[in-house]
N, C-alpha and C positions, 0 to 999 in steps of 0.2 A: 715309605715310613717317614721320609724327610719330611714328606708335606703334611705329614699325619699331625706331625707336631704342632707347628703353629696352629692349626685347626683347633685341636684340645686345649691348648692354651687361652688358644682366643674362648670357645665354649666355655673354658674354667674359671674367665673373666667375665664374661657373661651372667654365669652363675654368682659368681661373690658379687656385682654389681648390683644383681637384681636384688641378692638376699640383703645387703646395705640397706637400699632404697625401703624396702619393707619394714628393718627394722627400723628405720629413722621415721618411716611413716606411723608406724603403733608406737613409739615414743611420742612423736605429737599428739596422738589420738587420745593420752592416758588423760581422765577424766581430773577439774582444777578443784581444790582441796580448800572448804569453808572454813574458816577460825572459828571455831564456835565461841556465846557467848560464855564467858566468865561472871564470878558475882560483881565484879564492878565495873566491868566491860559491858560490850554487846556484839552482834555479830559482823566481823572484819570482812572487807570487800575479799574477791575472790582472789587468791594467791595459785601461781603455777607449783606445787609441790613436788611433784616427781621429775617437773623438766631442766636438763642440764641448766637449759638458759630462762629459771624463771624468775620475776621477778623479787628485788632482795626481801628477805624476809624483816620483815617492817618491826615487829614483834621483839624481835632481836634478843639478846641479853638484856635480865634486868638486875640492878645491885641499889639495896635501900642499906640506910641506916637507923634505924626507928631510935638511935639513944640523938637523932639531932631532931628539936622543935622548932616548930615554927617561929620566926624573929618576929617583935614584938613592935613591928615598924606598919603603921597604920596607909592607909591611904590607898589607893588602885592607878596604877598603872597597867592596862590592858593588854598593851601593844605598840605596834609604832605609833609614835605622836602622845602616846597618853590618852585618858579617858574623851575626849571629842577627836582625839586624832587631829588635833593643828596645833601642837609641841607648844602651847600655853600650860604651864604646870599651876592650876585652880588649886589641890590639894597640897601645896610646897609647906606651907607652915611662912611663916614669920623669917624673912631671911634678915643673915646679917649684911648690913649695908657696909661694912669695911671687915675685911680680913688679917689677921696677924702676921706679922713679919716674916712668920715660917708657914703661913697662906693656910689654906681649912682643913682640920685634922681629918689624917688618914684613922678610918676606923676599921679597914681590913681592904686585904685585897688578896687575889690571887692569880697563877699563870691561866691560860686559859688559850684554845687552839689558835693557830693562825687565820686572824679574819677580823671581822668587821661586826659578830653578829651582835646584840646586846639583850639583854632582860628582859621580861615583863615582869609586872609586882601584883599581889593579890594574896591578902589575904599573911601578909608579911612572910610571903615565899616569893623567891624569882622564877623564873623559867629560862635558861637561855640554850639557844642549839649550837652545840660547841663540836669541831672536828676534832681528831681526835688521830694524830698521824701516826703515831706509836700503834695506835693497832689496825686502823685502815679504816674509820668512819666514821659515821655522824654519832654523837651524842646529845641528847638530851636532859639537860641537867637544871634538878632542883635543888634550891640554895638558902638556904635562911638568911634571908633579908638582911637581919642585923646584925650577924657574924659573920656570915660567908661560907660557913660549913657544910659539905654537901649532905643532901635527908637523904636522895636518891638518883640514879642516871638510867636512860633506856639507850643501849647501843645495837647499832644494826651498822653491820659492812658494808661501804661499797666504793671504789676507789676515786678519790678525787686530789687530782693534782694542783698544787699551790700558784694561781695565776690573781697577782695583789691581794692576797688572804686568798681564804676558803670560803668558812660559813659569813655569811652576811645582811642574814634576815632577823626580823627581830619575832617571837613565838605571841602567838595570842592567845588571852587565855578569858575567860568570863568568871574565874573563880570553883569552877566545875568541873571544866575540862580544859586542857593546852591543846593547841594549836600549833605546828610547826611544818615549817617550808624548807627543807634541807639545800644545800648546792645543785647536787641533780636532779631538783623536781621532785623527791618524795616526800606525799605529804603524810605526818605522823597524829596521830590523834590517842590523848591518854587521859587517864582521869586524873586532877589537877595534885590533889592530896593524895593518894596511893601511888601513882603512876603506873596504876593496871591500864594493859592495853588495850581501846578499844576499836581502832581500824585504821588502816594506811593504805595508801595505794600510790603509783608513780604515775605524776599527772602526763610524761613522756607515754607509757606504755598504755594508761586508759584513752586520753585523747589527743595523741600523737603531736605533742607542747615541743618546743626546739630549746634547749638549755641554752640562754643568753650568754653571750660574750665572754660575759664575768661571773658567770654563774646564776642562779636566782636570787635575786635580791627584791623580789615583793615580798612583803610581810601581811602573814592572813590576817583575816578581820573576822570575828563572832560576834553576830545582834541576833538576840534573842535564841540561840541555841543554834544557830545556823553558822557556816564557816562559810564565808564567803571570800572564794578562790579565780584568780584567771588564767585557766590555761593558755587561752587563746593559741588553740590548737587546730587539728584539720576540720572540723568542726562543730565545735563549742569554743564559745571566747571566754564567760564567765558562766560561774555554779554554784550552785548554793547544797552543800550538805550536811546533812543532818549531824550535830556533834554526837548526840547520844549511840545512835545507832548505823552511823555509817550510810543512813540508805539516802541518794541523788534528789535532790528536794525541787532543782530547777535546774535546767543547761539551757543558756541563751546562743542559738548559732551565729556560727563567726562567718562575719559579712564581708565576703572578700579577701579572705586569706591574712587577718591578720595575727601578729607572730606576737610573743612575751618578750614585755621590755623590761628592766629593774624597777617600775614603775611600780605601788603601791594602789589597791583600790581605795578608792576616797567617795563619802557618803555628799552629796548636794544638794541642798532644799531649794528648790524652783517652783514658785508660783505655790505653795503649800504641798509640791509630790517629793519625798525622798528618792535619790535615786543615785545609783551606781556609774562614778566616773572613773574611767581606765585611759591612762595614754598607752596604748600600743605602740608597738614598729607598724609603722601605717597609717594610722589615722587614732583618735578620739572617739570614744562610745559612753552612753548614757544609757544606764539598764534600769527597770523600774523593781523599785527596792520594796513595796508594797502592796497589799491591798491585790487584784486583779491582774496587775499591771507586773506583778514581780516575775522579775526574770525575761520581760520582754524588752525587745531592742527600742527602745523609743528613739535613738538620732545615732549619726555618724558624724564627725570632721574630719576632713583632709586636708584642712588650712595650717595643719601643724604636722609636719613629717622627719624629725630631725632622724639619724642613722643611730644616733646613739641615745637614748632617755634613762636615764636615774633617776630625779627627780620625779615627783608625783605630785598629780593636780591639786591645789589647792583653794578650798571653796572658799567662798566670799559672802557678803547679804545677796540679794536680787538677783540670785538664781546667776550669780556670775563664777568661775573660775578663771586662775589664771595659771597657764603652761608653758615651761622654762626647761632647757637644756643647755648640754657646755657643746664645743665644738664649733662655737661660730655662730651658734642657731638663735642666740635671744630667748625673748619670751613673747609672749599672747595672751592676751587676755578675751574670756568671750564669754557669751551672754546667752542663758538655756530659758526659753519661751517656751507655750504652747500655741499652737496658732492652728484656730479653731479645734478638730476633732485630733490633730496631732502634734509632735512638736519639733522645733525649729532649735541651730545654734547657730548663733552671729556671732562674727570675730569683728571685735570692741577696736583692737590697736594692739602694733606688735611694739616690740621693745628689743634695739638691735644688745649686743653683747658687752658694751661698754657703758648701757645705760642701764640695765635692769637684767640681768640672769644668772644662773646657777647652774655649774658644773654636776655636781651629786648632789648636796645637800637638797632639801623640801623647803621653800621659804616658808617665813609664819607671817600669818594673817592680826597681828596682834594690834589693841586698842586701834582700830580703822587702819592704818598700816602698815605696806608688805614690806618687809626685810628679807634682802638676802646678802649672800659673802657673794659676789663676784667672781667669774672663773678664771683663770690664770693667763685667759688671752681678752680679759675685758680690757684692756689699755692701761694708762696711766693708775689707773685706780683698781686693779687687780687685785683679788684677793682681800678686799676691805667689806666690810659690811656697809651696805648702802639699804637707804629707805627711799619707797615710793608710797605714794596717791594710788588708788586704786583708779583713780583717774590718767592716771604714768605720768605726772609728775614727779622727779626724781627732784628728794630735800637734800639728800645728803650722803657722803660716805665717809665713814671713819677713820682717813688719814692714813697716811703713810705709814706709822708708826704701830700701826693697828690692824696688821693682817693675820690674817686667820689660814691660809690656804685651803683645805677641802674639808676643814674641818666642822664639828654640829655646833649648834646654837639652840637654847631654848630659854622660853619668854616665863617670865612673873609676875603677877600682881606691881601695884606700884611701880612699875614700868621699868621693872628691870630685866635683864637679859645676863646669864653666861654662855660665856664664847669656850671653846676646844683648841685651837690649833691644831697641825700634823705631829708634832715634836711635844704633845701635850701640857703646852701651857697656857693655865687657864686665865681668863678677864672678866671680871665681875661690872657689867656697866649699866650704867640707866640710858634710856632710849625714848623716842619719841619724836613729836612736830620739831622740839627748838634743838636738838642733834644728839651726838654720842658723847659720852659721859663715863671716862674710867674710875671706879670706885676701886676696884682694887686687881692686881695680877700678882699671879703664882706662877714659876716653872716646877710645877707638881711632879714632872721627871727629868728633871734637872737639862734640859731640852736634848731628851735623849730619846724619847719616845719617838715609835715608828706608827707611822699610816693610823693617827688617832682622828677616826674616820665613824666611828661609830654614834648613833644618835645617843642623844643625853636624857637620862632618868631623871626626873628632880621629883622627889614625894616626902613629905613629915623631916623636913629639914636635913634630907638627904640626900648628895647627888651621885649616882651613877656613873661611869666614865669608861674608857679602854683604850689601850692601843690597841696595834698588832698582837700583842701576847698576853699582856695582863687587864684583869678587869679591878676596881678600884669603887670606893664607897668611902664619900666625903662627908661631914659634917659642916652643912653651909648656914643651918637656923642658925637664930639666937639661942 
C-alpha cells in the first residue's frame, strides 16, 4: 500500500500536468478579435482579445470636451521639425527682434507627464502624447492651440517606468489624422478632429522592434496619407502604412540586423529621387520614397556606427546628409549618388566632437549653414552653439557665456534663432557667416526648470516650449 502511494500521486500529477498543458494550449488557440470599422474610424489591425497576455488595447479610454474649440492660431506644424522637418519656422509671423524686461508673454501653460514629448499644430489644435503616471499610461491629448484647454484625450494602459522622462516623441499629424509613437513602441492612429479611433498596433509585438535605451524617441512622419515608421525590427527596418485604413502599404527588409535608434526618419532629394534616411544602431539606409522604387532598399553605410544616436540625419542640397552623435562619436558628412543602374553613399569628411557634433538635439540646415549646440564632452567650447560650412569649416561658437546644454534651437526668417537651455532659459539671437548675436534673454522659469529638452514650436507668433513637467505658449511676434 506504501508504494501504491507515490504511484497515484505521481499518476495524479500526470494528470493535472497534462490537463494544464491542454488548457493553456486552447487559450492560445482562441481565434484574434477585428476592431471593426466605426463612422470616422476604419478597420484596426488585429488585437489578441481573449488572451491573458494580449496586446494592450490601443483603443483605450476616450474623454472629449465638445464646449472647447479649436484655437484660432493659424499655421501647421506637422511634426518633428515643422512643415519640411529641418526646424526652420517658414510660417512664424514677424518676430520681435527685442523682448521686455519681464521677457515674452506667457499666454498659457500647463503640467503635463514626465518627459520630453512636444506638439504638433494643425489646424489651431495641438496633439501631444503625454504619460500619464497617475493612472499607468500613455495619453494622447488634444489641446487648443490658443488657450491650452484640453478638446479631448485617448488613453490606453501600459506600464512605463521614468528613465530621464518618459514620453519623448513628438505626434504627426496631416490635419486628418494623428500619428503617435508611445515609449514602448505602440503606434496609435486617430482621426485628428474627433479623435475616433482608427488603428494601433505595437511595432514590438508585429515586427519584433527592441525598445531603445531611453525609450522611443522617433517621431512618425505622414506624406500624402501614409505614416511612415521604423521598426527596424527582425525583419522589416522601415513601413509605410495606410493612415486611413490601417492596412501595410510597404515593409522594406532590414539588411543585416539592424536595431531602433532615437533617430527620426528624414526625407532626402538625391539626383531629383525622394528618399527615406534612417540612422539605425548599425549602419545608415536610404529607402526609396516614390514612384516604383517606394519602399525598396536603395543603399546601406556602415561608415557611421555610434552605440548611442538621438540625433537624426539631416538633409542638405546635392543629395548630401550630414550624421552626428554625442559620446565621443563626431559627426559625417556623406554624399547619396546614383551610379549607373544603382546607387551609391560616399562619406564626404567626419567631424571629431570638439569641432562639429550633437549630443540629442538634430542640427539645422539653415541659410547654407549647419548649426549645432556642442555635447558636454566637446572641449573647451562645450555646450555652445557653433556654426559650420557644409564644407566642415567650423565659423564659430557662441562663447562661453552662451551655453545651452541639451537644450532645442529653432531657426527664422531674417536669420534669427531661439535657444532653450536645460533650466529653461531662453536667448533670442541672430545668427549667420559674420557670428552669434544676443538680442535678447529670459529665465522664463526663473532657472528652475528640469531637463528642458524638448524641441521648439514656433507658428503665427507663437512659441511652444517644455520642461520636464510643464508645457508652456509664448508670445514672441510683434
Amino acid at each position: 500500500m506504501r508504494q501504491a502511494v507515490p504511484i497515484l500521486v505521481t499518476a495524479a500529477a500526470a494528470v493535472l500536468a497534462a490537463w494544464v498543458v491542454m488548457a493553456w494550449l486552447d487559450r492560445e488557440a482562441q481565434p484574434m478579435a477585428l476592431r471593426e470599422a466605426a463612422a470616422a474610424g476604419s478597420v484596426a489591425e488585429t488585437v489578441a482579445a481573449t488572451s491573458a497576455a494580449h496586446e494592450t488595447d490601443l483603443a483605450g479610454c476616450f474623454l472629449a470636451d465638445r464646449e472647447v474649440p479649436p484655437g484660432r492660431v493659424s499655421g501647421l506644424w506637422p511634426g518633428f521639425r515643422g512643415p519640411a522637418r529641418d526646424n526652420v519656422a517658414t510660417q512664424a509671423g514677424t518676430l520681435a527682434t527685442a523682448w521686455p524686461s519681464g521677457g515674452p508673454r506667457v499666454l498659457w501653460s500647463r503640467p503635463v507627464g514626465d518627459g520630453h514629448a512636444m506638439p504638433s499644430l494643425a489646424a489651431g489644435l495641438l496633439y501631444v502624447l503625454d504619460y500619464d503616471e497617475s493612472r499607468g499610461g500613455d495619453c494622447l491629448r488634444c489641446l487648443n492651440a490658443e488657450t491650452g484647454q484640453q478638446r479631448w484625450e485617448r488613453f490606453y494602459k501600459v506600464k512605463t517606468k521614468r528613465n530621464h522622462g518618459i514620453s519623448r516623441t513628438v505626434a504627426a499629424t496631416d490635419g486628418e489624422a494623428v500619428v503617435a509613437l508611445g515609449p514602448q513602441c505602440h503606434v496609435l492612429c486617430v482621426a485628428a478632429d474627433s479623435g475616433a479611433y482608427r488603428w494601433g498596433f505595437s511595432l514590438k509585438e508585429r515586427y519584433g522592434a527592441k525598445v531603445p535605451l531611453w525609450y522611443a524617441g522617433q517621431c512618425p512622419l505622414i506624406e500624402g496619407g501614409v505614416a511612415i515608421l521604423a521598426p527596424a525590427g527582425t525583419n522589416t527596418v522601415l513601413c509605410g502604412i495606410d493612415v486611413k485604413s490601417g492596412a501595410t502599404l510597404f515593409e522594406t527588409p532590414n539588411p543585416g540586423g539592424l536595431s531602433m535608434s532615437h533617430a527620426s526618419v528624414m526625407v532626402l532629394d538625391a539626383e531629383g529621387t525622394r528618399q527615406y534616411v534612417y540612422a539605425a544602431l548599425g549602419g545608415i539606409i536610404g529607402v526609396g520614397a516614390d514612384g516604383p522604387e517606394r519602399g525598396k532598399l536603395l543603399w546601406r553605410t556602415d561608415a557611421f556606427q555610434p552605440s548611442v544616436i538621438a540625433p537624426s540625419p539631416v538633409p542638405l542640397t546635392g543629395g548630401r546628409f550630414f550624421m552626428t552623435a554625442g559620446y565621443g562619436f563626431g559627426g559625417a558628412m556623406f554624399r547619396v549618388t546614383r551610379d549607373g543602374g544603382g546607387w551609391k553613399v560616399a562619406l564626404l569628411f567626419k567631424t571629431d566632437r570638439k569641432q562639429f557634433a550633437s549630443e540629442q538635439q538634430t542640427p539645422v540646415f539653415f541659410d547654407g549653414l549647419l548649426y549645432a549646440v556642442l555635447p558636454s564632452d566637446g572641449g573647451g567650447d562645450r555646450q555652445q552653439l557653433a556654426c559650420m560650412t557644409p564644407e566642415g569649416e567650423r565659423l564659430w561658437s557662441s562663447g562661453k557665456d552662451c551655453t545651452f546644454g541639451l537644450g532645442p534651437y529653432v531657426a527664422a526668417s531674417g536669420g534669427l534663432m531661439v535657444l532653450l537651455d536645460d533650466v529653461g532659459t531662453l536667448t533670442l539671437a541672430r545668427v549667420g557667416r559674420a557670428g552669434f548675436t544676443v538680442l535678447g534673454r529670459h529665465a522664463l522659469m526663473d532657472g528652475k526648470g528640469r531637463d528642458a529638452w524638448g524641441p521648439l514650436l514656433l507658428s503665427d507668433g507663437r512659441l511652444y516650449l517644455r520642461d520636464g513637467e510643464r508645457l508652456y505658449c509664448l508670445q514672441v511676434g510683434e
